[in-house]
C-alpha positions in Angstrom: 0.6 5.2 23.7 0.9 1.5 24.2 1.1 0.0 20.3 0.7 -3.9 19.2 3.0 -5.2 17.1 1.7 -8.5 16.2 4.9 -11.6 15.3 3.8 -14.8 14.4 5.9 -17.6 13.9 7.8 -17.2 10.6 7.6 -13.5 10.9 9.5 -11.5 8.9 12.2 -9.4 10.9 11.8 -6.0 9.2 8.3 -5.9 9.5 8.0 -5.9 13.5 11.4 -4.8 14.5 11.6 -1.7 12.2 8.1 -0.2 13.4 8.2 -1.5 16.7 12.7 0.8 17.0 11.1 3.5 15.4 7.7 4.1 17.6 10.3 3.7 20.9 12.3 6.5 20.1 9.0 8.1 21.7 9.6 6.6 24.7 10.3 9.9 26.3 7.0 11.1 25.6 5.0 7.7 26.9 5.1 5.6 23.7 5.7 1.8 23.9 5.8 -0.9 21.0 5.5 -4.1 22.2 6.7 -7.2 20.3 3.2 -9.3 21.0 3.0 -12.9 20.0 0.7 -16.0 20.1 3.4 -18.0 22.2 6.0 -17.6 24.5 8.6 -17.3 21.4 8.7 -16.8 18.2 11.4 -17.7 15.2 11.7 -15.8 12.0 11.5 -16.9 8.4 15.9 -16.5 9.0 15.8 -18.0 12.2 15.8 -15.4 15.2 13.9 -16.8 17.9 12.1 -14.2 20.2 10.7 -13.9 23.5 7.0 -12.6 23.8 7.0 -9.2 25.3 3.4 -9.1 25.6 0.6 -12.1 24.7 -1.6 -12.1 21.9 -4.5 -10.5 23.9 -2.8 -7.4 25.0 -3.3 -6.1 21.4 -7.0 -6.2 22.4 -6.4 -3.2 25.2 -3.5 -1.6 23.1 -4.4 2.0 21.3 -2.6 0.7 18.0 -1.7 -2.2 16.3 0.9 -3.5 13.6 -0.5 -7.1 12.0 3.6 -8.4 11.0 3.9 -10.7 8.4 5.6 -13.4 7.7 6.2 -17.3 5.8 3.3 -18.8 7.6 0.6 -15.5 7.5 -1.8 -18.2 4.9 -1.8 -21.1 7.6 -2.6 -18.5 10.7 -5.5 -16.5 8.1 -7.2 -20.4 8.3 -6.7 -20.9 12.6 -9.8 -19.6 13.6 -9.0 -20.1 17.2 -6.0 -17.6 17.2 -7.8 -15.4 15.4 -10.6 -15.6 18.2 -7.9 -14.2 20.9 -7.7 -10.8 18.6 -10.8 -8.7 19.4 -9.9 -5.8 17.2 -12.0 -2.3 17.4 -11.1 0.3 14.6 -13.7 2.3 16.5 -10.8 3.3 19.2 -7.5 1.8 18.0 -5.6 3.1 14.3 -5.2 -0.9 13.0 -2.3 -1.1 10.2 -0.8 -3.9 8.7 2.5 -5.1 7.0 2.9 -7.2 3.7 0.7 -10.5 4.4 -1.0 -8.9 7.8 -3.1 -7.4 5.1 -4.4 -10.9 4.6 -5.3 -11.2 8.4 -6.9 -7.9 8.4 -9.6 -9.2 5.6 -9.8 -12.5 7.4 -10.7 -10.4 10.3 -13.4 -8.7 8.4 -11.7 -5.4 9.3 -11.1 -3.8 5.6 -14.7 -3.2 5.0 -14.9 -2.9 1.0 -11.6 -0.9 1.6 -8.8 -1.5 -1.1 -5.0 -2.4 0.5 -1.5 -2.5 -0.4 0.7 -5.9 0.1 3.6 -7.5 -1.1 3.9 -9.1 -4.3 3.7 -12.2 -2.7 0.8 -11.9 -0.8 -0.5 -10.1 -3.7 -3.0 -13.0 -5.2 -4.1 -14.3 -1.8 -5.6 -11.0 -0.9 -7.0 -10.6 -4.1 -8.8 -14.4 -4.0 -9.7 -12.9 -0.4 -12.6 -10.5 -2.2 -10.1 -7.1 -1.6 -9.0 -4.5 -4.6 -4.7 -4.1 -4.1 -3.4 -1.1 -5.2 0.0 -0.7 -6.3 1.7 1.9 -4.0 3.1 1.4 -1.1 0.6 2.8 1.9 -3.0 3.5 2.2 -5.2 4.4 4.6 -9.1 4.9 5.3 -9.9 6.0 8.9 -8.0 4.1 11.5 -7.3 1.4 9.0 -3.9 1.1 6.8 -1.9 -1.0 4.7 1.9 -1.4 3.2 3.6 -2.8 1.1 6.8 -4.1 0.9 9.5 -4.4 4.0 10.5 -1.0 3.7 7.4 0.2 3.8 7.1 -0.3 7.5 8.8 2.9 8.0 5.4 4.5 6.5 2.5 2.3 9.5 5.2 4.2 12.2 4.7 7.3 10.2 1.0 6.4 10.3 1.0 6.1 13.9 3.6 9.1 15.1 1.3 11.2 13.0 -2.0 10.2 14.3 -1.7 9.8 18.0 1.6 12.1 18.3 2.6 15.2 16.9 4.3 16.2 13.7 6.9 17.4 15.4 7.2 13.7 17.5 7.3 11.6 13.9 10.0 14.1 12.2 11.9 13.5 15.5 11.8 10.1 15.4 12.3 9.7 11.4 15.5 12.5 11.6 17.2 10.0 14.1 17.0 6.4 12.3 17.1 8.1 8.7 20.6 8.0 6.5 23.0 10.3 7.3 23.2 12.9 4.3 19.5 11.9 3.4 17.7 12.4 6.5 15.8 15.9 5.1 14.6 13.8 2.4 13.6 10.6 4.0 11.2 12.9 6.2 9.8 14.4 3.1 9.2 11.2 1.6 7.4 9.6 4.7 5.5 12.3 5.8 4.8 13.9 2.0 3.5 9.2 1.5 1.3 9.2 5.0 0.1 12.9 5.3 -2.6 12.8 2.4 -4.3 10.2 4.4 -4.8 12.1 7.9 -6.7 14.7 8.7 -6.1 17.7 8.4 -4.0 16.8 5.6 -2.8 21.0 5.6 -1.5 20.1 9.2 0.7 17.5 7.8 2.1 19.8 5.2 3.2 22.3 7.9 0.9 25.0 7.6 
């Protein structure tokens, strides 16, 4: 599985590098998250300056995509030519975004009526953006989700593991980066948050 994780300038570290450590520990098994940016680098609302692994366009050939957010996610929603180079097709690729990605994904015309989560932040710009936010942390509809909240990252690699993998892939990957002492319960909590919203949900519960 090749996965786009989209980092924009200002993008906020958690966002991309959290999904993008957790969706490699499948590397074994074919998976690759790549860190896929408009320019050559990219620095971080703290300062981390990035290289490119892959160019805005290869999220256009990936099978999944993470829209990052970030500080400067209400100046990119208005540049319509970087928005041109993402030709995004829920039809074949599971589509989630992070915090203020959510924005992009309605600028994008991609959440269809559907409502989102976001940050708090982001909160009121989605909302003047015609889409209903709900107040939990994840939601999906189809190949489309949403999160809210850094943290909540963990949940669109969940999403993804769940989706294109195997249970047995995403408790893998979740027992490895969880706390020590909490890792049982971490896996309950991401799965038990992500499940509901894949089909067959029974499958997700282990039956």
């Amino acid at each position: 599985m090749q996965i786009a994780v989209l980092t924009f300038e200002g993008f906020n570290e958690l966002d991309s590098f959290v999904a993008a450590s957790i969706l490699n520990r499948l590397k074994p098994k074919g998976w690759k998250a790549w860190i896929t940016c408009s320019a050559d680098t990219v620095t971080s609302m703290n300062g981390v300056t990035v290289e490119a692994q892959k160019p805005l366009e290869f999220a256009r050939e990936a099978d999944a995509v993470i829209v990052g957010s970030g500080i400067m996610t209400r100046a990119i929603a208005q540049d319509t030519a970087l928005l041109d180079r993402l030709q995004l097709d829920p039809a074949r690729q599971m589509i989630g975004a992070q915090c203020s990605g959510t924005l992009l994904l309605a600028r994008l015309g991609l959440l269809g009526g559907r409502p989102a989560c976001t940050d708090l932040t982001t909160k009121p710009w989605v909302i003047d953006a015609g889409v209903r936010v709900l107040d939990q942390p994840f939601h999906a509809d189809g190949n489309i989700a949403t999160a809210g909240g850094c943290l909540a990252s963990q949940y669109l690699a969940t999403w993804l593991m769940l989706g294109l993998g195997t249970r047995e892939d995403a408790e893998a990957a979740l027992h490895y980066v969880a706390p020590v002492g909490q890792k049982e319960e971490y896996l309950l909590r991401a799965i038990g948050v992500v499940g509901p919203f894949l089909q067959p949900p029974a499958m997700l519960a282990g039956a």
